[in-house]
C-alpha positions in Angstrom: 7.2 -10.5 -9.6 9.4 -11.3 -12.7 9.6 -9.8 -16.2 10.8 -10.9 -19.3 14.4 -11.7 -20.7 16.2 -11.5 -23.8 17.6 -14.4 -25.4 20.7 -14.2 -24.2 19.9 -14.8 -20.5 17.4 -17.1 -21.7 19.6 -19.6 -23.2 22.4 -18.6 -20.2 19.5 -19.7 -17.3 18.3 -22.5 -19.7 21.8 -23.8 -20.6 23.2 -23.3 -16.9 20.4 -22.7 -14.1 17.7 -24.9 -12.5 15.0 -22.0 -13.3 12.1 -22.9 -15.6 11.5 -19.1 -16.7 13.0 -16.3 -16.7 12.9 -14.1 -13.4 14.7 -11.1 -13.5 14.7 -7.4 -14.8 15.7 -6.7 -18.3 19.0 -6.0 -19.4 20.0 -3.7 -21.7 18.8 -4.7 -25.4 21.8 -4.4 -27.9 22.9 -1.6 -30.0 24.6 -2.3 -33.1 28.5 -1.8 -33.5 31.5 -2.6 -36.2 31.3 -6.1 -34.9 31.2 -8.2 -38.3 27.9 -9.8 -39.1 27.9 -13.9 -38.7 27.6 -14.1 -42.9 30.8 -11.5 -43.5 32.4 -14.8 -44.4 31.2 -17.1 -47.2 29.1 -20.2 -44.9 29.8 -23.4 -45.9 27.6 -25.1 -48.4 24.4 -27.1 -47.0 24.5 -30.6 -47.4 21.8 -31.6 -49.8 18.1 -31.3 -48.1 17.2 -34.7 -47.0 13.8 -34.4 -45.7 12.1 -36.4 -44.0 8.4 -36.3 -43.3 7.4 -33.6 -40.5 5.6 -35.1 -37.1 4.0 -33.1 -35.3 3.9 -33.6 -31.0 0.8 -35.0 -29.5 2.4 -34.7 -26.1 5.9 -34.0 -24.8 7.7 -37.0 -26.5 11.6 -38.3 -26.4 13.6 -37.9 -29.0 17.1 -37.9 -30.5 18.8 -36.0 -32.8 20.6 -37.2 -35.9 24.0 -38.1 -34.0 21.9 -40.1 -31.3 21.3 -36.9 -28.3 18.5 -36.9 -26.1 16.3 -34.4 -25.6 12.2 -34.1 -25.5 10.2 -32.8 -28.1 7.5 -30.0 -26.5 4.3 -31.1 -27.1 2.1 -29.0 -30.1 5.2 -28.6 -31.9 6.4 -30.0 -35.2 9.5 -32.0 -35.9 11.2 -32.0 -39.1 14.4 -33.7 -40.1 16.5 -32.6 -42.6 19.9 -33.5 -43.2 22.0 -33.2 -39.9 19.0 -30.6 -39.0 16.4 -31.2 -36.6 14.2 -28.2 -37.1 11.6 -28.0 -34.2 8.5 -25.5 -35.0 6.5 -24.2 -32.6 3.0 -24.2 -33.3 3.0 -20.4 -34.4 4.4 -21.1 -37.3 7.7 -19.1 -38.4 9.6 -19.8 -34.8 11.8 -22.4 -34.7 14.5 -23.9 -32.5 17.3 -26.5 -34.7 19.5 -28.7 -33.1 22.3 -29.5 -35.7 24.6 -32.2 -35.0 28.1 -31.4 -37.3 31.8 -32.3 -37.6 33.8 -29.2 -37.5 37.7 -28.0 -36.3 36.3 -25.5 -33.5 32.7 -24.2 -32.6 33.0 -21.5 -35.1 33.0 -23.3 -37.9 30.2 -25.8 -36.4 27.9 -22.6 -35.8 28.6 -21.7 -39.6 28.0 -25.6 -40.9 24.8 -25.1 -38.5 23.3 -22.1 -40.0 24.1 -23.5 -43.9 22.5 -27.1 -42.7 19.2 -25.2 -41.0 18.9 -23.3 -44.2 18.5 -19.8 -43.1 20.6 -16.0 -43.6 22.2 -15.0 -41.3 21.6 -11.4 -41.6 22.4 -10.4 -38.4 25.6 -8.7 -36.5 27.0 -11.4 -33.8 27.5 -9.8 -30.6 31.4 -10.7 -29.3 30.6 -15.0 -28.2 30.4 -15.9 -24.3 32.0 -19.1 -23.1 29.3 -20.7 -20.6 29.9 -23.6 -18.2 30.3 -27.4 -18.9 27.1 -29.0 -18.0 25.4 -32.8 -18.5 28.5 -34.4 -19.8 28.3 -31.2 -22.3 32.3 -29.2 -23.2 32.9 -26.1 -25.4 29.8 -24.4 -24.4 29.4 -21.0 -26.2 26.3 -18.4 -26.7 26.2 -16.9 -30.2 23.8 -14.0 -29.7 22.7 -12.4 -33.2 21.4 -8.2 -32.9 18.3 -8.1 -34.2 16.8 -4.9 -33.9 13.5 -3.8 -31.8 11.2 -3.8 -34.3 11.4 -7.0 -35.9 10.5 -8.4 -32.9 12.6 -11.8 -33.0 15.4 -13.4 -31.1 18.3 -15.1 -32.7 20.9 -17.3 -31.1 23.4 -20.0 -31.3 24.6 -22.3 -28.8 27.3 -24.9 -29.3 27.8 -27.9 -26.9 30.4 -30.9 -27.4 30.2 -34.4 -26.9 31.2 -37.8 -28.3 33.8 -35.9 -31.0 30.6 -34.4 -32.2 29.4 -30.5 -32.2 25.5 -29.7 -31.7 24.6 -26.4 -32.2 21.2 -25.1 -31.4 19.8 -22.4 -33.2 17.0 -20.1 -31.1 15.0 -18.6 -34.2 12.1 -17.2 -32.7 9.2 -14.7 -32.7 9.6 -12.9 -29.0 5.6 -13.5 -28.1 5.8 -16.9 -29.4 9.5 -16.9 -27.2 7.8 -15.9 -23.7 5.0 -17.5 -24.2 6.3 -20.9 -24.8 9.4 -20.1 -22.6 9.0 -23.1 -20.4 8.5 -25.3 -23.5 12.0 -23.9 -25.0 13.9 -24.1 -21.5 12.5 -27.8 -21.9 14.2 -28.0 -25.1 17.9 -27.0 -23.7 17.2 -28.3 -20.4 16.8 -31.7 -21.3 19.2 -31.8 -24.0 22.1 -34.7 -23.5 24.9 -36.1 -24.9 24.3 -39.9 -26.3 24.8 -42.2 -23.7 24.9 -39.6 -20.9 22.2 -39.0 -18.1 21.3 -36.1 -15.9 22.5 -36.8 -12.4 19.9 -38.1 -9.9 20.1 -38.6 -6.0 17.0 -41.0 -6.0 17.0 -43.2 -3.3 20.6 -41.8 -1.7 20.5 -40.7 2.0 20.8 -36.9 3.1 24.2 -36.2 4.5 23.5 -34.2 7.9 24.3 -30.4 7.6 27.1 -30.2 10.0 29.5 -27.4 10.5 31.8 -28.4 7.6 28.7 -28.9 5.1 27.1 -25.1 6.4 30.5 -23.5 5.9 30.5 -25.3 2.3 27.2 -23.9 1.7 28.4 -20.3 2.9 31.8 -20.1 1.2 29.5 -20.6 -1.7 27.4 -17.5 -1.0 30.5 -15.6 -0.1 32.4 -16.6 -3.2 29.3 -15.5 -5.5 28.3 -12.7 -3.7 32.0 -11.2 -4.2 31.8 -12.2 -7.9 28.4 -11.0 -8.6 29.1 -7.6 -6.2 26.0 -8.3 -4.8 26.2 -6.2 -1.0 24.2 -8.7 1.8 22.7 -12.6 1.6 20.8 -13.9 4.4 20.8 -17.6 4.4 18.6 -19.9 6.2 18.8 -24.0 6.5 16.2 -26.6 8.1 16.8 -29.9 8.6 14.9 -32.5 10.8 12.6 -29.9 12.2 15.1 -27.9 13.5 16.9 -24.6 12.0 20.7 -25.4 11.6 21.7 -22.1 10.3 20.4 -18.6 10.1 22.7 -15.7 9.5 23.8 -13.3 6.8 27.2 -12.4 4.5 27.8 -8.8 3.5 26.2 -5.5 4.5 22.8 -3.7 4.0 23.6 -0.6 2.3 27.4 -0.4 0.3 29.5 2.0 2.2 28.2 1.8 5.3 28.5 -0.6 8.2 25.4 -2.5 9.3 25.9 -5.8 8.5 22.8 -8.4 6.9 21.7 -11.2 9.3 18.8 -13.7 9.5 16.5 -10.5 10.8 17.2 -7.9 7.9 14.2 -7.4 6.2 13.9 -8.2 2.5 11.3 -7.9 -0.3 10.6 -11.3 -0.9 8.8 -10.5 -3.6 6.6 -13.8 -6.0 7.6 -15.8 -2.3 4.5 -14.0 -1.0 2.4 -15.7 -3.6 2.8 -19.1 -1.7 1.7 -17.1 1.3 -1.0 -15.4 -0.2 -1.9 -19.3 -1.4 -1.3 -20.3 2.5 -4.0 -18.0 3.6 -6.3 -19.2 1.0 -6.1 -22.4 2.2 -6.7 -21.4 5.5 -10.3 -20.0 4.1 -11.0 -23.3 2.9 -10.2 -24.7 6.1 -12.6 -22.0 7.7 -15.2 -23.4 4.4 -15.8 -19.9 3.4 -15.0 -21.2 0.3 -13.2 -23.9 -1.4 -10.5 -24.9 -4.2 -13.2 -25.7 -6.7 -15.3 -22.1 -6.3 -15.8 -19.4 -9.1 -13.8 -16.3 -8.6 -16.8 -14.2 -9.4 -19.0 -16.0 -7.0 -16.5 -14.5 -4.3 -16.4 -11.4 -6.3 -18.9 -10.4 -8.7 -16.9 -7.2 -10.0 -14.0 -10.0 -10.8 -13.5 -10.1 -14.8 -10.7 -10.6 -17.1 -10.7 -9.4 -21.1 -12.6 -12.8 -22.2 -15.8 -14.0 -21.1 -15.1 -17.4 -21.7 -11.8 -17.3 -19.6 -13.9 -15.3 -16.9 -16.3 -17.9 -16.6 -13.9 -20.5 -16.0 -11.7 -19.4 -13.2 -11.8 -21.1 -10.3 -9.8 -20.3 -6.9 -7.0 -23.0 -7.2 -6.9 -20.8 -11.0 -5.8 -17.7 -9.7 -2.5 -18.5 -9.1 -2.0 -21.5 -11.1 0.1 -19.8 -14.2 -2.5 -21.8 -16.5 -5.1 -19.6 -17.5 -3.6 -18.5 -21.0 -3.2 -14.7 -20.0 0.5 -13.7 -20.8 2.7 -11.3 -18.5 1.8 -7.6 -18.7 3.3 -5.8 -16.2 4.6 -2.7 -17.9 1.1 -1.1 -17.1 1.8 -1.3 -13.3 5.2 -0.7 -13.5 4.5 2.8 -15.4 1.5 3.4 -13.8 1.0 2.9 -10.1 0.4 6.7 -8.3 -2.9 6.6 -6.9 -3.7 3.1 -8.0 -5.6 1.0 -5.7 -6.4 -3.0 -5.3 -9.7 -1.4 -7.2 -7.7 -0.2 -10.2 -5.5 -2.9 -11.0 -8.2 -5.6 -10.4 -10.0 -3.4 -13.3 -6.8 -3.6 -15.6 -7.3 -7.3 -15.4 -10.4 -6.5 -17.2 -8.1 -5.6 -20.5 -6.3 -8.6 -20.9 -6.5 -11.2 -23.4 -5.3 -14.8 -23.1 -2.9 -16.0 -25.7 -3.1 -19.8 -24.9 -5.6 -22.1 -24.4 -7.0 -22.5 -20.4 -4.1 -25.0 -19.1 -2.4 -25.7 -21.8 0.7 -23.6 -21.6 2.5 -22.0 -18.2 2.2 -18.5 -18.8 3.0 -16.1 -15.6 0.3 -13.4 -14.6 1.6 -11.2 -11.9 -2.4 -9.4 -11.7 -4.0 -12.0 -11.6 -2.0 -13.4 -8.7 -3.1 -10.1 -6.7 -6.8 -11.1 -7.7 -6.3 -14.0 -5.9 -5.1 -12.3 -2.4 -7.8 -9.6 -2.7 -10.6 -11.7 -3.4 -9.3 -14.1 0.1 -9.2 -10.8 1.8 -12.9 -9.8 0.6 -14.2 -13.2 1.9 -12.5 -12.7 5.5 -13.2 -9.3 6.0 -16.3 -8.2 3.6 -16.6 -4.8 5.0 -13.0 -3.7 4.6 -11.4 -2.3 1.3 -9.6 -4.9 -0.7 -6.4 -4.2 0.1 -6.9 -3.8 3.8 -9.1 -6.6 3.6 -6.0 -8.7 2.3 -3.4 -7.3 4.8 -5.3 -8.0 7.8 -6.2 -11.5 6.5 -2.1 -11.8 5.7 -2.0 -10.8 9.1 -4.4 -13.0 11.1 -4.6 -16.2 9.1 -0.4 -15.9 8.3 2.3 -13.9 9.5 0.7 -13.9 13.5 -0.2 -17.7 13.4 3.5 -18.5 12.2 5.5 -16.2 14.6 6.4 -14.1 11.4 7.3 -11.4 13.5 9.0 -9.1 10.9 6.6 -9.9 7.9 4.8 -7.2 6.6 2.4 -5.4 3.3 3.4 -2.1 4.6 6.4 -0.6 3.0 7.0 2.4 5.7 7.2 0.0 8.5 9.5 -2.6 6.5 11.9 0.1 6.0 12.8 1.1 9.8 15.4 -0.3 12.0 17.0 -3.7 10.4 16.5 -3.4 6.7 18.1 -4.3 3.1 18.3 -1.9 0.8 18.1 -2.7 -2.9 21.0 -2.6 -5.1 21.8 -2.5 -8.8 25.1 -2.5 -11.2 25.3 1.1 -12.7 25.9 1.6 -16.3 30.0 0.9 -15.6 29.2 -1.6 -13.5 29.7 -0.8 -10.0 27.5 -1.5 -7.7 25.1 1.4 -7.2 22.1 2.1 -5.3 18.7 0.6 -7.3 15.7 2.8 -8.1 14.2 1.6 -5.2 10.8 4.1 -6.2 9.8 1.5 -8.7 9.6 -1.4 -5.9 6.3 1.2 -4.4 4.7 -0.5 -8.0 4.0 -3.6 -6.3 1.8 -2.2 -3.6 -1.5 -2.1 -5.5 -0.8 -5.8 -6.6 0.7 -6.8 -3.2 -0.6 -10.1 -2.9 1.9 -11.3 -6.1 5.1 -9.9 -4.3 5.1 -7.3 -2.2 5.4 -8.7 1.5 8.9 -7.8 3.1 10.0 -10.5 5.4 13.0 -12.0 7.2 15.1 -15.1 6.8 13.9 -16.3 10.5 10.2 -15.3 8.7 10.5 -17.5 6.0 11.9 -20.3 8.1 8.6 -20.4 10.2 6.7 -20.9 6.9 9.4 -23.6 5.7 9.0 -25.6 8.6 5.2 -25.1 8.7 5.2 -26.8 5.1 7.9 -29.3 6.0 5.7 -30.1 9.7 2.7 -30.6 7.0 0.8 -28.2 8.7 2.6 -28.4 11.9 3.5 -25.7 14.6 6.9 -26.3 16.2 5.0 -26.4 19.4 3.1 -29.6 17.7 0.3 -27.5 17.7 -1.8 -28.6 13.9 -1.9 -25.2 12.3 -3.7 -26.3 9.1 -4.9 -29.4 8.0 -2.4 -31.5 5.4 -4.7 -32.0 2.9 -5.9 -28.3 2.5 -2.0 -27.4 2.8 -0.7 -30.0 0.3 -3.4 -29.4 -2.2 -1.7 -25.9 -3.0 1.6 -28.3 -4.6 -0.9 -30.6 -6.6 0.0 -30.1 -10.6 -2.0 -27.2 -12.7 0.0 -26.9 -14.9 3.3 -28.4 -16.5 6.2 -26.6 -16.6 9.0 -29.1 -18.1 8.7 -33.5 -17.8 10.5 -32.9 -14.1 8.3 -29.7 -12.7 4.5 -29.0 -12.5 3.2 -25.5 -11.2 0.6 -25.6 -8.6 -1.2 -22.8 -6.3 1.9 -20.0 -6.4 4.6 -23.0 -5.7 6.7 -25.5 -8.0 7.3 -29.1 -7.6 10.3 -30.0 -9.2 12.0 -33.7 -9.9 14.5 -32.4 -12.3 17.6 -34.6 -9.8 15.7 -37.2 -8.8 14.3 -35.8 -5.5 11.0 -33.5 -4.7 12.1 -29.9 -4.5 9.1 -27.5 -3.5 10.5 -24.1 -4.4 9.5 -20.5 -5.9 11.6 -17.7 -6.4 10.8 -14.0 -6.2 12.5 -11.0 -8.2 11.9 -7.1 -7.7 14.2 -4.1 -8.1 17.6 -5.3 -6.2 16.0 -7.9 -4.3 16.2 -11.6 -5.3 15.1 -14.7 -2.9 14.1 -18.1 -3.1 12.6 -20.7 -0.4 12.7 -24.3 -1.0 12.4 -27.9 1.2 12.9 -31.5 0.0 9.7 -33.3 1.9 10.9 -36.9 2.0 14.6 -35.4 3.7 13.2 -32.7 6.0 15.6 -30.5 4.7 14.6 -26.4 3.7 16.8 -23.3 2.7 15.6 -19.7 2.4 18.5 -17.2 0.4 17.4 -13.5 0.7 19.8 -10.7 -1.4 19.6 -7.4 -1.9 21.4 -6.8 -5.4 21.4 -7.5 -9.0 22.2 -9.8 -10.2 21.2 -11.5 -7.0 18.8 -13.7 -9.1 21.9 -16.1 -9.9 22.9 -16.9 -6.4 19.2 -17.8 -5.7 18.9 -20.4 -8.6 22.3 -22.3 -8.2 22.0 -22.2 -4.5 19.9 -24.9 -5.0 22.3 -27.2 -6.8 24.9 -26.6 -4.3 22.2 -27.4 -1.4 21.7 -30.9 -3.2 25.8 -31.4 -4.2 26.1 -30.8 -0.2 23.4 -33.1 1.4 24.1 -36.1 -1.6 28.1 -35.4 -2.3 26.7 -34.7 -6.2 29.1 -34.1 -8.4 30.8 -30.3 -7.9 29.0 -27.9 -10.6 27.6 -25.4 -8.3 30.5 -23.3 -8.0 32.1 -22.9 -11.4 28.0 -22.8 -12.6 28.2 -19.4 -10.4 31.7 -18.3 -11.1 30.9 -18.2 -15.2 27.2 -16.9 -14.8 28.9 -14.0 -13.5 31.5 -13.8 -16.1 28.7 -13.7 -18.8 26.8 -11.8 -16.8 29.2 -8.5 -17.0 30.8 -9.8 -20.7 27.8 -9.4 -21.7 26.8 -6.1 -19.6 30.3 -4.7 -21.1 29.6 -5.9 -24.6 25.8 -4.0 -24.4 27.7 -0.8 -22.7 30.0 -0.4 -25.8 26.8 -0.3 -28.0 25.2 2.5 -26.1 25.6 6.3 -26.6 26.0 8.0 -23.3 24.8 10.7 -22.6 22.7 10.2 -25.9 23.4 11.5 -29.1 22.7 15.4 -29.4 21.1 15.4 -32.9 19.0 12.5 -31.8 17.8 14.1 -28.9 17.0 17.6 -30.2 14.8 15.5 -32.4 12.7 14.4 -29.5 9.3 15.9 -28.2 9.0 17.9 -25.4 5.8 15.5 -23.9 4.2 11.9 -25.0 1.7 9.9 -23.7 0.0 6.4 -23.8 -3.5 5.8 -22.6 -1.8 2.4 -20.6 1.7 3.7 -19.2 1.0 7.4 -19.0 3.0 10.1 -19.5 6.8 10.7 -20.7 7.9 14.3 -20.1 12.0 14.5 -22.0 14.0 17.5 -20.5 18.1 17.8 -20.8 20.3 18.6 -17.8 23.5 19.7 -19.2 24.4 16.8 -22.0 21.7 14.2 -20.3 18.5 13.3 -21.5 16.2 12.3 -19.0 12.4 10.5 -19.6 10.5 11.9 -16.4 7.2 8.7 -16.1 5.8 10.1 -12.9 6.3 7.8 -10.7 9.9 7.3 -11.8 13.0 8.7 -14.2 16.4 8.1 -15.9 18.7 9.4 -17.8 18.8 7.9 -21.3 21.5 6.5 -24.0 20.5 6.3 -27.5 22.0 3.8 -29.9 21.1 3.2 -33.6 19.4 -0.5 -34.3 20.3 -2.5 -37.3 17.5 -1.6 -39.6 18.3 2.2 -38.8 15.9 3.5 -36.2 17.2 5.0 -32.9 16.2 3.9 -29.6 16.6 5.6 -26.3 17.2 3.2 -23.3 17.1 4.0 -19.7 20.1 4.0 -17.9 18.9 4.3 -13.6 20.7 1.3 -11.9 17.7 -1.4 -11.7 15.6 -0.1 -14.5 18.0 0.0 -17.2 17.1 -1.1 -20.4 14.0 -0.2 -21.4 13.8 0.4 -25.1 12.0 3.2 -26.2 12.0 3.3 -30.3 11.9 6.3 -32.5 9.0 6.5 -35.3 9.3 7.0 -38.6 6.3 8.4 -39.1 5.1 12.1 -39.6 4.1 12.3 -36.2 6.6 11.9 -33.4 6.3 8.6 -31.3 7.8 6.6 -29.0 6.9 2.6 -29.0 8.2 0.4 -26.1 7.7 -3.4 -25.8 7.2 -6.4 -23.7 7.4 -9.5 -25.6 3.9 -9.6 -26.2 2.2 -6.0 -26.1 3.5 -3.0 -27.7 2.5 0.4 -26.2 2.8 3.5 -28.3 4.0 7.1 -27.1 2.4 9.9 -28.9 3.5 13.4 -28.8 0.8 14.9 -26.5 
């Protein structure tokens, strides 16, 4: 289950991270402040426009910029040259990403002989500038992230890098739907951006150093050190290598301020991990033959339909959780609205959406179409049974039971007895707080994408099951290979290095396989992963925010341990949690809290949206609280650049949604993913 990002955190996970989209909740959008904008002082003149005749990408294609830096060109897009600019534009005309090679005294000035060389105002306030980590032979790392204001829709960023006495600077100009929906394409862009002459580090062909007690305690300092840094309560950790588990066990608590410590049987929402499972039991189907990779979903299910026919008609089971049928995220509808919804309901909201992309050409994330997937498997095995109790008992009997998964589970009320982690969230000072753990229930109706709680030991059977190739520890042939590996073959490309299969990755990015997926919810962050030609797995459980950055450099620091790569992992960690809470700190000094007075007198009493539901506004004392239903929080207000007022939630886990103020006659409330908008009236 993931959501969308601002820029910022973009650029930070592109520039920093191994993650090829964005996986965590939503940070507080900016508010504007006396910081002075980026054109307060006069920007050096342009060098005269030298332009040279645009290309435009048949495929994902190597390039280099004017000073001689690699990078790859996303394919669709058009490249334009001009001057020390190389203007990238995606194929929605109007966003852009410019990689500027300059010579200037300091990273300031190269971001202000950028901006004159791309050609564009800067029109912007700049948010106070966050140092990030040296990376690919890259120095002087810094994020310059512009406040543009809700309604214009856009994200605007700078980042410099260093290299060969030379600045690049990379402008992020970008249309948010075009942003998310070509986010793997632009995490290409950063990702595989290098200094002349330099190469990303690769283990190819090197031998797996054997996880003894010195190379564990490596691996769990790391986890320790981040955990502190990040104030993150409990990790579980679990490592695999030659068929055997070398390490289960758990670092910090499961509730801050009490005593019961996490270990390798805490339970944990493992969130987008089930997806691989729901895939596992799929396969297991096929293995049965009551149906196979290559049937039509609405043979399975005739009620099956998404908002295009055409789209419909196409989708095949190895589809429904392949990220490649062109429909975008568009989870604020379950999110908002989950009382009372049933598997029924939400399969019927798939029934409103709209791909944005072509089938297969771009890898867009759908979290409901994913549940299709596991309640149409669940139909198949157990025809008589309601679709979601179909899917649990087929979780249950073609799964968790076959795998020795003894604390696995759909069902929330059980999960949360005896030995479990509870979720955990920075509050709007920053200290670690208790998360709105109400909002996790939304995943219930679309259990099959995320919503199985399991334990580390759980997710080590499975681990070793993949790494066996279909293998039971008893040598017992659970599944046949070939059903089993045809969930990692490619549907979809994610970046040159990783390919996106049936609800898992396959990355290359160092040289060596990596099978992985991650999984995000409301203070729970995990990720599994296993190199098949080592025999090595790891499974990292954590019950906080911003848990979702020990779970992506985790497995950097895996590979520096088994091939004695170079040492990145731990400073990547130590200033993704600097930025992290500069940034955090920078947003906090932006909001009003508790909101403005005048602002919130101006409020209505009631609003509603036909897609999220209600929003009932009362006061306690000075605070404003919106009241969804299912779920509330206090509010902050802050004023926007172009002068509107926004009201942004403030509950530890759910803050930052954006609710803006109309102009209009009639009061209204609009809130945004990076592709819908959803309008509050006054009801």
């Amino acid at each position: 289950m993931r959501s969308s990002l601002p820029v910022f955190a973009l650029l930070t996970l592109a520039a920093c991270a191994s993650s090829p989209e964005p996986t965590v909740p939503t940070p507080a959008e900016p508010a504007p402040s006396s910081t002075p904008t980026a054109s307060a002082a006069p920007a050096p003149e342009a060098p005269a426009p030298q332009a040279v005749a645009s290309e435009r990408l048949a495929a994902d294609t190597p390039k280099t910029t004017v000073a001689g830096n690699t990078f790859i060109a996303p394919s669709g897009w058009k490249m334009t040259v001009k001057g020390q600019a190389t203007i990238l534009e995606a194929p929605e005309a109007g966003s852009r990403i410019a990689l500027v090679d300059v010579q200037a005294k300091d990273a300031d000035a190269a971001v202000a002989l950028a901006w004159a060389a791309y050609g564009a105002e800067v029109k912007w306030p700049l948010r106070p500038t966050i140092d990030a980590p040296d990376k690919d032979g890259w120095t002087r790392v810094r994020i310059y992230d512009y406040q543009t204001s809700p309604n214009e829709k856009r994200g605007v960023s700078a980042m410099t890098r260093f290299a060969n006495d030379t600045w690049t600077v990379v402008i992020y100009d970008m249309d948010d739907a075009v942003g998310e929906k070509r986010g793997a394409q632009v995490s290409q862009i950063y990702g595989r951006l290098l200094p002349k002459g330099k190469a990303r580090e690769s283990f190819a062909g090197k031998t797996a150093n054997t996880l003894d007690a010195a190379r564990i305690a490596a691996l769990g300092k790391f986890v320790e050190t981040a955990q502190q840094k990040l104030g993150v309560p409990g990790v579980s950790v679990g490592l695999i290598q030659g068929g055997k588990v070398v390490f289960a066990g758990g670092f910090g608590v499961r509730e801050i301020g009490k005593k019961p410590a996490v270990d390798a049987d805490t339970k944990y929402i493992i969130a987008s991990n089930t997806k691989a499972m729901t895939t596992l039991m799929l396969a297991k189907l096929v293995e049965e033959k009551k149906l196979t990779w290559e049937t039509a979903a609405t043979g399975l299910l005739p009620s099956f339909k998404l908002g295009d026919q055409d789209t419909t008609s196409r989708v095949l089971v190895k589809h429904l959780i392949c990220a490649c049928t062109g429909l975008p995220r568009q989870d604020l509808e379950w999110i908002f609205q989950f009382q009372g919804l049933t598997p029924d309901g939400a399969l019927a909201t798939l029934g409103t959406m709209q791909p944005t992309s072509k089938f297969g050409e771009l890898f867009q994330y759908s979290n409901p179409l994913a549940a299709a997937a596991g309640f149409i498997g669940g139909h198949v095995a157990f025809p008589k049974l309601e679709l979601g109790k179909a899917y649990d008992e087929a979780m249950r009997t073609r799964v968790f039971e076959p795998l020795g998964m003894k604390g696995a589970t759909l069902d929330f009320k059980r999960a949360q007895t005896g030995n479990y982690a509870v979720p955990h969230a920075p509050d709007l000072d920053d200290k670690p707080a208790r998360a709105i753990a109400a909002v996790n229930d939304a995943v219930i109706p679309v259990r099959p994408a995320g919503g199985a709680w399991a334990t580390v030991n759980d997710v080590l059977k499975y681990v070793q099951m993949e790494l066996a190739e279909g293998k039971l520890p008893d040598g017992k042939q659970y599944i046949e290979k070939d059903v089993l590996l045809a969930r990692r073959a490619p549907q979809v490309s994610i970046s040159p290095d990783a390919t996106y299969g049936m609800g898992l990755m396959v990355d290359k990015k160092w040289g060596v396989t990596v099978v992985h997926h991650g999984g995000d919810m409301i203070g729970f962050h995990s990720d599994m992963m296993w190199l098949p030609e080592y025999g090595v797995g790891a499974v990292v459980l954590t019950n906080g925010d911003p848990g979702w950055y020990i779970r992506s450099v985790f497995q950097r620091k895996l590979l520096e341990v088994l091939f004695d790569g170079r040492p990145e992992a731990d400073t990547e960690i130590a200033t993704m949690g600097k930025m992290y809470f500069e940034h955090r700190a920078t947003e906090r000094k932006l909001l009003t809290s508790p909101a403005d007075a005048a602002a919130s007198a101006k409020l209505a009493a009631h609003y509603t949206n036909a897609a999220l539901g209600d929003i009932k506004v009362s006061r306690a004392g000075a605070a404003t609280v919106f009241d969804f239903g299912e779920w509330k929080s206090e509010v902050a207000s802050k004023k926007n650049p172009d002068g509107t007022i926004s009201f942004v939630t403030t509950v530890p886990g759910m803050n930052g949604m954006d609710f803006v103020v109309g102009s209009g006659e009639k009061r209204t409330l609009t809130i945004r993913d990076a592709q819908h908008e959803y309008v509050f009236n006054e009801k």
